[in-house]
N, C-alpha and C positions, 0 to 999 in steps of 0.2 A: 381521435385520441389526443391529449392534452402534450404541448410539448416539454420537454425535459433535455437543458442546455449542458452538455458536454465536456469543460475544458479541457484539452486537450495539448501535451508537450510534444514536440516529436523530440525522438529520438534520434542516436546520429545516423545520417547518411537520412534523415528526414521518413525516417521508419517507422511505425507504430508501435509500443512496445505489446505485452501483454497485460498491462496495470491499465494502459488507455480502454483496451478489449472490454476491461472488467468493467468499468468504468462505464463503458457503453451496453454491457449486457445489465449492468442494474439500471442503466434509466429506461432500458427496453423494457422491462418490469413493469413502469411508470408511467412506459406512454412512448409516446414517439420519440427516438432520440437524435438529439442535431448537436455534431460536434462543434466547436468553436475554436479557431487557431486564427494566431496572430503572426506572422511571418514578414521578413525586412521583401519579399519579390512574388514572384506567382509558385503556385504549388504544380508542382509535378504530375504526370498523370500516375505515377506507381502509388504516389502519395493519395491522392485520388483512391484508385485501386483498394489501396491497404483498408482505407478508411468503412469502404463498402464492404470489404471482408470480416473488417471488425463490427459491423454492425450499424455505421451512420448510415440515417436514412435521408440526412441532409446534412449539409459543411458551408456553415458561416465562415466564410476567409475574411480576414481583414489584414491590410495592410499596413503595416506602418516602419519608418524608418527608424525608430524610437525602441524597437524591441528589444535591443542589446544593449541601448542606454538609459533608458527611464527605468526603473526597476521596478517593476510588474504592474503599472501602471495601464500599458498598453494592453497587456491581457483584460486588467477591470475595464476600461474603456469598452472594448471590445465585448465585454459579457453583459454590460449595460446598455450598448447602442442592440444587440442581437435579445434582451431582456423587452425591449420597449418594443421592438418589430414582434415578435413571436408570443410573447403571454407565459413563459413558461409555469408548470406549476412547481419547475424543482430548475436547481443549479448544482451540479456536481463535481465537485474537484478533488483531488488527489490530498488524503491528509498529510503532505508532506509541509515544512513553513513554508514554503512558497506558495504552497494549495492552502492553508489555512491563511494567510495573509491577505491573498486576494479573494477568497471567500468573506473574512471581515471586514473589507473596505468596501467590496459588491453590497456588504448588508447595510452597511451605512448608506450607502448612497439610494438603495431602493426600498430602505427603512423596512427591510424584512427580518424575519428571524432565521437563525444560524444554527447547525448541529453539527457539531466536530467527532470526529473519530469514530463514526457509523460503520456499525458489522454486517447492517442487513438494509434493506427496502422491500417495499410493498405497497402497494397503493389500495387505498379503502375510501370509499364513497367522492373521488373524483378530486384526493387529496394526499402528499405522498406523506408516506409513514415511515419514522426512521431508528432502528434499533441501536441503543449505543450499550458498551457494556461499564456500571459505576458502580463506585464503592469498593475498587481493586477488587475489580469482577465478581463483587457478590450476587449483584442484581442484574437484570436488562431490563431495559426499559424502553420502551415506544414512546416516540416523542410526534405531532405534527405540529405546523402554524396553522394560524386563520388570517385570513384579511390580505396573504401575499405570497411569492412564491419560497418552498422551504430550498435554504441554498446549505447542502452539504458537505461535509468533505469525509472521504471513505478510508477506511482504514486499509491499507495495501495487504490483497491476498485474503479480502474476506470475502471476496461477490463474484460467482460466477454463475452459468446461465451460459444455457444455448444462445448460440449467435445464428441470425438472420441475417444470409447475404446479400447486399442491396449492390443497387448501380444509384450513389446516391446526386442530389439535387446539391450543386456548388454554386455559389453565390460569393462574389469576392467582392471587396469595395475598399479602396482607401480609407484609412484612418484617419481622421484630423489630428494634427498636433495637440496634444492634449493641455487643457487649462490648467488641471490638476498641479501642482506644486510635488515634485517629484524628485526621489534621491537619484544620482549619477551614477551611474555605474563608470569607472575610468578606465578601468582594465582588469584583465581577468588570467589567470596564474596556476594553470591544471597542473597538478598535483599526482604521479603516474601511480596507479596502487599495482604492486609487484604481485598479484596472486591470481591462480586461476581458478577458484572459486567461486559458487555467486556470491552476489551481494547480502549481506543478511537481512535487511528489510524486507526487500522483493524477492528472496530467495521460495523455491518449492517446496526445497528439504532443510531443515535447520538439525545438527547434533550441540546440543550444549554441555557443557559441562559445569560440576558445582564444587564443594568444597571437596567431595569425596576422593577426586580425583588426587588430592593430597599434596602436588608441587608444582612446580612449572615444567619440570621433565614428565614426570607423568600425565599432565596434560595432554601430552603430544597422542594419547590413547585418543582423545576426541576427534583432535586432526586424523588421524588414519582411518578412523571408522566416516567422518565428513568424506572424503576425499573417494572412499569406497561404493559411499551412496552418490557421489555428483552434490554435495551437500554445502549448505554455508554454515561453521562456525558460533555458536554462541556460550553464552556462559550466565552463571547466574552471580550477583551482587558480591556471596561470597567469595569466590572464584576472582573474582577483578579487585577487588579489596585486597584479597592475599598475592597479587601480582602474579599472577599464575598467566593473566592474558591481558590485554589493554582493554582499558572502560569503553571502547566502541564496540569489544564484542557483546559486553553487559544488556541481557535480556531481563526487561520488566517495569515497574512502574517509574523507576527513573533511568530508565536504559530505553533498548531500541522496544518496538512493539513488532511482533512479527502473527501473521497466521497463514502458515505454511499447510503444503498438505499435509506433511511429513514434520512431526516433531518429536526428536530422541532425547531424552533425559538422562544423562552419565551424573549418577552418585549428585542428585539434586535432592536436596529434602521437600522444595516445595511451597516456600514461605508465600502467603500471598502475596509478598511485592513480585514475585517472578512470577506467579499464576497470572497473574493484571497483565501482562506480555508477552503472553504465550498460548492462553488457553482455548482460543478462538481455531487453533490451529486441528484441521481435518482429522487427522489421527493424532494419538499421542504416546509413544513407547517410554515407560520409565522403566532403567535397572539400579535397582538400590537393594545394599544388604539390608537396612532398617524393612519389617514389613507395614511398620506404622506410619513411614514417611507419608506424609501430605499430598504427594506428587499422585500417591494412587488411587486418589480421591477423585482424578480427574483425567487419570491416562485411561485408553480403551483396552491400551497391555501394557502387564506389568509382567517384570523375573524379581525375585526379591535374590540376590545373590551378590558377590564382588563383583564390580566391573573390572576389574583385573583379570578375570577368570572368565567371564561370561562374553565381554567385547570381544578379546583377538579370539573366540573360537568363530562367533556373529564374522567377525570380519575376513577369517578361513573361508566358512560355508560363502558368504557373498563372493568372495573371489576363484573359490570353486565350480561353482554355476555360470560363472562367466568364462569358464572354458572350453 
């Protein structure tokens, strides 16, 4: 089976998350997958562990002192020394900037071509094939290269697939100092987020809310019904425009992208800049009084009603059944 390169962050406490997971069950689609991490010491054996649980069926290590001060430098390094060993026909990273940045520098240096913000894989005649969705999600479109390997980056919460648990093959090796001309990183300044929600990117469940919801007090209907599912937060353009919620929770073509399993629609009409952000997501519940909104064009369920009336009874029943 052809190989398909990995990269791979850990986590804190040097964990796997579940974006690594996915990550490793789309290049198992693909072909063989072998993770690649770059680490300042040796990897642990839980780390190890994890890896095989997630599905590597080998783990390029490399090592380098330079990880926490060159800025992403070591990871390309690393995908290009593990690119000229192995042949892969694909490279996988995380559509986040730091997975798209080292994806574009990967592509320059092995003069291959690139595809960002991929929903899907599949491999067809010994070549990987990559689905993105354009046009603020009118179209999909399948993309491959010729002549080298296609290096991607996946859109979080779009690719899952049975995992195959291995005892995989680890290969560690020092890094050389890299040639490469490389920014500094000086110091670093974490920033505590006070909520116990998830994240909205990599979130399972997303509730958003849009204009409908009509202030920034009544907003707070999103948050309770989020908070009832185990949910992250979002909102649509309108919604963050009328300061009802801050532009990070802002879902769509120029906000977060998310595709959750779970996505609730509170008093959203639908415009395609929010569809381009959301539509990729597993289920999709919209409640709107309008029955022509947009939104229903592309949810699995719809109530056409007030979310005034229709939420806190939804968020009764949920908290009743957890009694």
């Amino acid at each position: 089976m052809p190989n398909i390169l990995v990269l791979i962050r850990l986590s804190t406490h040097d964990t796997v998350d579940a974006h690594a997971t996915a990550l490793l069950a789309g290049a198992a689609r693909l072909g063989t997958p072998i993770a690649v991490l770059v680490t300042d010491g040796p990897l642990g054996d839980g780390t190890i562990a994890a890896l095989g649980r997630a599905g590597a069926a080998e783990v390029r290590h490399y090592i380098s002192p330079e990880v926490d001060s060159a800025l992403l430098t070591p990871m390309v390094d690393a995908l290009a020394t593990a690119a000229a060993d192995t042949a892969p026909v694909a490279v996988l990273t995380e559509n986040t900037i730091d997975g798209r940045e080292v994806a574009g520098r990967l592509a320059v240096r092995l003069d291959a071509g690139m595809i960002v913000d991929v929903v899907d894989l599949r491999a067809a005649e010994g070549r990987a094939v990559a689905t993105t969705s354009v046009l603020g999600g009118s179209y999909t479109v399948e993309s491959a290269v010729e002549g080298g390997p296609l290096i991607a980056t996946v859109r979080q919460g779009s690719l899952e697939g049975p995992v195959t648990v291995t005892e995989p093959e680890v290969r560690s090796e020092a890094l050389p100092v890299s040639a490469v001309p490389s920014a500094a990183v000086e110091g670093v300044s974490e920033t505590p987020v006070a909520s116990n929600r998830p994240e909205l990117r990599t979130a399972a469940r997303v509730v958003s809310g849009g204009r409908g919801l009509q202030s920034r007090e009544r907003f707070a209907l999103v948050e309770q019904l989020a908070d009832a599912l185990g949910a992250a937060v979002g909102a649509s353009r309108a919604a963050v425009d009328a300061g009802y919620v801050p532009q990070s929770a802002q879902v769509g073509q120029t906000g977060v992208t998310v595709s959750p399993q779970l996505y609730v629609a509170l008093g959203i009409s639908g415009a395609i800049q929010h569809r381009t952000g959301m539509q990729t997501a597993k289920t999709i519940v919209a409640i709107n009084k309008d029955p022509d909104a947009p939104i229903f064009d592309i949810a699995d369920f719809g109530v056409v009603g007030d979310v005034f009336t229709v939420v806190p009874q939804l968020i009764e029943k949920i908290e009743a059944d957890r009694r």
